[in-house]
C-alpha positions as protocol buffer text, in pm:
chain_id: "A"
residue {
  index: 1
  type: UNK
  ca { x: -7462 y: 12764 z: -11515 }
}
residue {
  index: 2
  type: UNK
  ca { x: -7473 y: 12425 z: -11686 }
}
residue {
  index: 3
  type: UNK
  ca { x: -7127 y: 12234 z: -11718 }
}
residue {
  index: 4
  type: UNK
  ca { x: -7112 y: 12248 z: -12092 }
}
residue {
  index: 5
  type: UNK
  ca { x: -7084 y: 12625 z: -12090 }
}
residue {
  index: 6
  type: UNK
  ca { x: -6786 y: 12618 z: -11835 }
}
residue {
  index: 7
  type: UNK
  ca { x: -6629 y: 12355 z: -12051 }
}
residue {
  index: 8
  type: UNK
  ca { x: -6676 y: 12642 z: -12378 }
}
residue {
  index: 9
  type: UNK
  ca { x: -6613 y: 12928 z: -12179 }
}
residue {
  index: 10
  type: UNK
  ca { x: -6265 y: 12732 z: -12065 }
}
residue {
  index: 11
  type: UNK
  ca { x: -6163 y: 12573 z: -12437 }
}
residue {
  index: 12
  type: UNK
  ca { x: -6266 y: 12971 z: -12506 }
}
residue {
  index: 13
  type: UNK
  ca { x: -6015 y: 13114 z: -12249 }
}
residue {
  index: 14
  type: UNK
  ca { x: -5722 y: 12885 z: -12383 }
}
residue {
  index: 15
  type: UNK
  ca { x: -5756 y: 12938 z: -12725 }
}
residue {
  index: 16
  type: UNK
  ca { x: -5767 y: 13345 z: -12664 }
}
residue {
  index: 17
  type: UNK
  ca { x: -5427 y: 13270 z: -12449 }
}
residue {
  index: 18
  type: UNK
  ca { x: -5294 y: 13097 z: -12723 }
}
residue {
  index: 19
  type: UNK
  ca { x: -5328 y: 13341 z: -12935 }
}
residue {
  index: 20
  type: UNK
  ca { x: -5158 y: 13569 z: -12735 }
}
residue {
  index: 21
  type: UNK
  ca { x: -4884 y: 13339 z: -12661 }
}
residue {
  index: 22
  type: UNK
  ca { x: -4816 y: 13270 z: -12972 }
}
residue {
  index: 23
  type: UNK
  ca { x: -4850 y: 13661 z: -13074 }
}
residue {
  index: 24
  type: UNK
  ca { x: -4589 y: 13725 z: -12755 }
}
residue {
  index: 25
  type: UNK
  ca { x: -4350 y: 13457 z: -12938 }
}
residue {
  index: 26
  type: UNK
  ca { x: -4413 y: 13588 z: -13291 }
}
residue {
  index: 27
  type: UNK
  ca { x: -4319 y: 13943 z: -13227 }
}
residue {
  index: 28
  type: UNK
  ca { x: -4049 y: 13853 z: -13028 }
}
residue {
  index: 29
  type: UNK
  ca { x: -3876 y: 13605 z: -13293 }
}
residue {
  index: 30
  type: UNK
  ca { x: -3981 y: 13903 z: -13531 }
}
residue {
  index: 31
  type: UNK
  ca { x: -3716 y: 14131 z: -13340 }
}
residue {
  index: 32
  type: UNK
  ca { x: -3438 y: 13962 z: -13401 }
}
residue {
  index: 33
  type: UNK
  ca { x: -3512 y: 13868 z: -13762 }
}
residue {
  index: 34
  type: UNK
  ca { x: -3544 y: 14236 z: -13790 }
}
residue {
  index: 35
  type: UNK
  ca { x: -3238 y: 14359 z: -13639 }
}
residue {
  index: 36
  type: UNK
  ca { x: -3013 y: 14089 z: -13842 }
}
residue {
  index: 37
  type: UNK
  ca { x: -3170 y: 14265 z: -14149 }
}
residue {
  index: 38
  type: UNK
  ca { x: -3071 y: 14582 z: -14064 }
}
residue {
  index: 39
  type: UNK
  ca { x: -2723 y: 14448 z: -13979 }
}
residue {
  index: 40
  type: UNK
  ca { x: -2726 y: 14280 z: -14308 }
}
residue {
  index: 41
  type: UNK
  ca { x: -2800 y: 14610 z: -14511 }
}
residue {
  index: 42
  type: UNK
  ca { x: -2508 y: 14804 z: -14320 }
}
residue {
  index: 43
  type: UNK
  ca { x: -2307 y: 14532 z: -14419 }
}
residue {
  index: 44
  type: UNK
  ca { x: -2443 y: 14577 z: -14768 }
}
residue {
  index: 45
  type: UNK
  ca { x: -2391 y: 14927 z: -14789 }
}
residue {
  index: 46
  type: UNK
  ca { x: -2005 y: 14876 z: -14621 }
}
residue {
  index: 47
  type: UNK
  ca { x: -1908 y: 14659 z: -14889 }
}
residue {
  index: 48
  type: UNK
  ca { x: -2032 y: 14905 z: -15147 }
}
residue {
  index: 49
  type: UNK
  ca { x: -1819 y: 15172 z: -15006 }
}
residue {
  index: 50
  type: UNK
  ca { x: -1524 y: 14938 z: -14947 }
}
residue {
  index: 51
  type: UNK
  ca { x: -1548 y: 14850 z: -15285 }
}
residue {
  index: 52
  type: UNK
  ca { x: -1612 y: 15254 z: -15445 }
}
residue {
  index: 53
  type: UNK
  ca { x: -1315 y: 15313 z: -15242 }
}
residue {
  index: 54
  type: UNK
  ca { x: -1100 y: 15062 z: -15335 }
}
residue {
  index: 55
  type: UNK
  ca { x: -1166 y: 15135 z: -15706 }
}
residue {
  index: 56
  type: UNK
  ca { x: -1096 y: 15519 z: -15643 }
}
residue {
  index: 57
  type: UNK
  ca { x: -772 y: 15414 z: -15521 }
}
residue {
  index: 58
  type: UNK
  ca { x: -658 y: 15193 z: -15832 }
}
residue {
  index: 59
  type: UNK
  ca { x: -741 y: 15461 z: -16032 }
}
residue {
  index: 60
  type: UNK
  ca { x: -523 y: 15683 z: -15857 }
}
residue {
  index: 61
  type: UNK
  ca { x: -199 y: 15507 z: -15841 }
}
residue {
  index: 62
  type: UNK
  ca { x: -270 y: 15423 z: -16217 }
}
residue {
  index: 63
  type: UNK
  ca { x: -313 y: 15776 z: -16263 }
}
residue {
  index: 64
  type: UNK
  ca { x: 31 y: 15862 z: -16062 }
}
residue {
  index: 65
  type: UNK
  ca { x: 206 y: 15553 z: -16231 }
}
residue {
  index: 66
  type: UNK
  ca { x: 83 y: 15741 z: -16580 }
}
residue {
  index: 67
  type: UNK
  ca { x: 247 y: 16116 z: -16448 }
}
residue {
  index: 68
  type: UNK
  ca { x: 567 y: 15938 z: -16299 }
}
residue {
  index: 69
  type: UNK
  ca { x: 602 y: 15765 z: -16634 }
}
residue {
  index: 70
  type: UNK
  ca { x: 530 y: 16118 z: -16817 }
}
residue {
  index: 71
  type: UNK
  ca { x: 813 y: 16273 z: -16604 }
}
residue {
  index: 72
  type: UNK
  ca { x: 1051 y: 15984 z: -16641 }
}
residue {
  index: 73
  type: UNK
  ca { x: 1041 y: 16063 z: -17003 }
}
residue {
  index: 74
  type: UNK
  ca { x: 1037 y: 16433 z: -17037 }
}
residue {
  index: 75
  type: UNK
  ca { x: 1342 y: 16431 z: -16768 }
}
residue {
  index: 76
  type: UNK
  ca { x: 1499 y: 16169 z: -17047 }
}
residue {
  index: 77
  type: UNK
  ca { x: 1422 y: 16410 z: -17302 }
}
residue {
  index: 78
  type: UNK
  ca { x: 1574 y: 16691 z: -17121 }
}
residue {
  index: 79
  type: UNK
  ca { x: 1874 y: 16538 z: -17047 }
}
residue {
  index: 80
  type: UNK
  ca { x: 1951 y: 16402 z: -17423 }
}
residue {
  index: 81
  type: UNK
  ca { x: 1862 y: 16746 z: -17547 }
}
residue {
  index: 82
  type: UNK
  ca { x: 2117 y: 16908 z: -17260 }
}
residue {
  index: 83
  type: UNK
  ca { x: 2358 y: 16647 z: -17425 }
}
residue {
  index: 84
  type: UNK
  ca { x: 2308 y: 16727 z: -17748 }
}
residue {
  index: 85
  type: UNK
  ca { x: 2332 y: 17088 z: -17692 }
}
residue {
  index: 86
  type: UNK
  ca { x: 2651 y: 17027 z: -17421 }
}
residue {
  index: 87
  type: UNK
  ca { x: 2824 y: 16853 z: -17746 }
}
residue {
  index: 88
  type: UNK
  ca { x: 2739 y: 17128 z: -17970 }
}
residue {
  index: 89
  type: UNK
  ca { x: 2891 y: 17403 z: -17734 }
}
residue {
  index: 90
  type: UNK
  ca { x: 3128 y: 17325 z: -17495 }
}
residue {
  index: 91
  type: UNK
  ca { x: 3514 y: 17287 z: -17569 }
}
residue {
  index: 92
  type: UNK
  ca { x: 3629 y: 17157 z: -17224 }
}
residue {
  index: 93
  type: UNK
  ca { x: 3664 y: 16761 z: -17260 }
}
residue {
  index: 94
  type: UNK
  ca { x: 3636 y: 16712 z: -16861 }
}
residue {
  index: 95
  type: UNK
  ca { x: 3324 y: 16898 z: -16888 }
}
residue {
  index: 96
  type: UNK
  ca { x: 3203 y: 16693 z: -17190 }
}
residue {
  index: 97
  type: UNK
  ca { x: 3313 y: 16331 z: -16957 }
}
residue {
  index: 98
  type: UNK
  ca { x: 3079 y: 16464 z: -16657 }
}
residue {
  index: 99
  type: UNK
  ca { x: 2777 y: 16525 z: -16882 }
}
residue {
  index: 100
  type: UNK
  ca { x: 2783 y: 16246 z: -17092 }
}
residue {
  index: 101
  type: UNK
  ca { x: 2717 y: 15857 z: -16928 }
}
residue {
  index: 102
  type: UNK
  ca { x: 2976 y: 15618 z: -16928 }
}
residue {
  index: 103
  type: UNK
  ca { x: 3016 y: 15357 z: -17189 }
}
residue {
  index: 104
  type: UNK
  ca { x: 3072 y: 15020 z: -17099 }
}
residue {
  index: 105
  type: UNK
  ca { x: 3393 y: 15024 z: -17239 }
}
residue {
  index: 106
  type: UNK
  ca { x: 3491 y: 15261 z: -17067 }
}
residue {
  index: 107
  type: UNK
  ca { x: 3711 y: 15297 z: -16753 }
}
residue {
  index: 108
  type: UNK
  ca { x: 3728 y: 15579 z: -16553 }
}
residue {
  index: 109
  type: UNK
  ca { x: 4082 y: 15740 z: -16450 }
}
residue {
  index: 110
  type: UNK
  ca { x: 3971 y: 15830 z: -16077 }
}
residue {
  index: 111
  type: UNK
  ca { x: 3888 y: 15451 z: -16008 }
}
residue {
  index: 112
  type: UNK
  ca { x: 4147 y: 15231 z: -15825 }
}
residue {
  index: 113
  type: UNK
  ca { x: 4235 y: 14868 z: -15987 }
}
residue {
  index: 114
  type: UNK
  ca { x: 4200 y: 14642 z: -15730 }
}
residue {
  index: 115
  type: UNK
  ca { x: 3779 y: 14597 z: -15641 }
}
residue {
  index: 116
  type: UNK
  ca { x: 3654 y: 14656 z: -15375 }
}
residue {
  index: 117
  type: UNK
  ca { x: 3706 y: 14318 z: -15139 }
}
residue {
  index: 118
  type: UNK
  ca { x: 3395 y: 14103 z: -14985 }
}
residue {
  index: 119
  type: UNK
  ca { x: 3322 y: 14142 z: -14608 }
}
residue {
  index: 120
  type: UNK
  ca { x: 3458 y: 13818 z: -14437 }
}
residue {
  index: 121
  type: UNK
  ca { x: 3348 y: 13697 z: -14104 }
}
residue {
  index: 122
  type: UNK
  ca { x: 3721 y: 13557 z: -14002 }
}
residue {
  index: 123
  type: UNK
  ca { x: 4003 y: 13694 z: -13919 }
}
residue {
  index: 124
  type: UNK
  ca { x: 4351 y: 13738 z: -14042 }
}
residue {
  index: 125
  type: UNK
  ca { x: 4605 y: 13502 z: -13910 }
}
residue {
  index: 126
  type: UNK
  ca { x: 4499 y: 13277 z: -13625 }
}
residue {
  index: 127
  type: UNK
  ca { x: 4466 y: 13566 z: -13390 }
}
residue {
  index: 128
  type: UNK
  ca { x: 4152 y: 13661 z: -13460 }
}
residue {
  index: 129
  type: UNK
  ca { x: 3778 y: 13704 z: -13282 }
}
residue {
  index: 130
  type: UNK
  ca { x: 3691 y: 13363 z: -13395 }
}
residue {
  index: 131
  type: UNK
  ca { x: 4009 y: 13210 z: -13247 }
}
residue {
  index: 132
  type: UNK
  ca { x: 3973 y: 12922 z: -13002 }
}
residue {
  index: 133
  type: UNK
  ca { x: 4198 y: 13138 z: -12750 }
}
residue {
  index: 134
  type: UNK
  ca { x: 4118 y: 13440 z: -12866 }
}
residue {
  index: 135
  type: UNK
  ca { x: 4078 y: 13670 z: -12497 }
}
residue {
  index: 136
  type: UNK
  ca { x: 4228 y: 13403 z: -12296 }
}
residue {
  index: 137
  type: UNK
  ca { x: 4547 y: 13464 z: -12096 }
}
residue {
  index: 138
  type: UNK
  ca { x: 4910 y: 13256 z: -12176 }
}
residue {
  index: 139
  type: UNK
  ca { x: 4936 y: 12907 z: -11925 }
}
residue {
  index: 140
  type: UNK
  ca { x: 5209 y: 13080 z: -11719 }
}
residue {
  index: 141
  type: UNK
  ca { x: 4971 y: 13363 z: -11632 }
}
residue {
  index: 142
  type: UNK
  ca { x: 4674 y: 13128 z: -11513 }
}
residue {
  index: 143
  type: UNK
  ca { x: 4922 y: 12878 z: -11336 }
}
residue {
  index: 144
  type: UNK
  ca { x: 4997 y: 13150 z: -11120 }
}
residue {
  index: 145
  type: UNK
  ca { x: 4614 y: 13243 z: -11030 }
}
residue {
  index: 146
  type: UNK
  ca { x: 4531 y: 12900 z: -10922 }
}
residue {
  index: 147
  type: UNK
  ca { x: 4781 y: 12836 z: -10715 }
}
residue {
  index: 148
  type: UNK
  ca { x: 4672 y: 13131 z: -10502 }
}
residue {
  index: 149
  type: UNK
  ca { x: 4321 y: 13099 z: -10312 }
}
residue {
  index: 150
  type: UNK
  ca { x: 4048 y: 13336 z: -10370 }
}
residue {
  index: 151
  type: UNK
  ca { x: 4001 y: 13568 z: -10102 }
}
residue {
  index: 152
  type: UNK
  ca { x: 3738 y: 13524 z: -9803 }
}
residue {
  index: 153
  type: UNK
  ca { x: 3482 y: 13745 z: -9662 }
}
């Protein structure tokens, strides 16, 4: 063979392992590329759900603040019509006090004069919790318990 056809037959060989090389690199590059797409359309589609479910749950506490308001006002209803009807038939005045709210005018019998007082955090007097010798034993007592020595072992 002639030295020009092992110089074609070599440029010939490396551009065929090129080729593969770079089809080796391509598809492996392509893998990845591949697998972040699919990652990126479960993301997609968890988003979408995330955000069908978050809607489904505004429109239910909507819908539950809509029944809770219904009920606050038939229960208002029913009560004013109980009143109504308690005014029409009942004699008994004590009766008539229970049923009926209190004014503001109003001041019950039952209820004491004074109001209730405020929690404090000190005591009465200087003898309280908060006292500088509050759980501390009179002079005369600790005198006594220093003179003697504490016992040895």
């Amino acid at each position: 063979m002639n030295e020009s056809n092992i110089d074609w037959i070599l440029a010939i060989a490396c551009f065929l392992a090129g080729i593969g090389i770079g089809a080796l690199g391509y598809h492996l590059l392509n893998a990845n590329v591949a697998r972040n797409q699919k990652v990126r359309q479960r993301l997609a589609e968890a988003e979408l759900e995330l955000s069908q479910v978050k809607d489904a749950l505004n429109d239910h506490f909507a819908k539950a603040t809509d029944l809770v308001n219904n009920i606050q006002r038939q229960s208002h209803e029913l009560e004013q019509q109980l009143s109504q009807g308690a005014d029409r038939l009942v004699d008994d005045l004590q009766l008539k006090r229970r049923l009926h709210p209190r004014q503001e005018g109003e001041t019950p019998e039952e209820e004491d004069a004074t109001p209730p007082q405020m929690p404090r955090d000190y005591a009465e007097g200087t003898k309280g919790t908060l006292s500088e010798d509050y759980g501390l034993e009179p002079r005369r007592q600790r005198a006594t318990e220093e003179e003697t020595p504490p016992p040895r072992y």
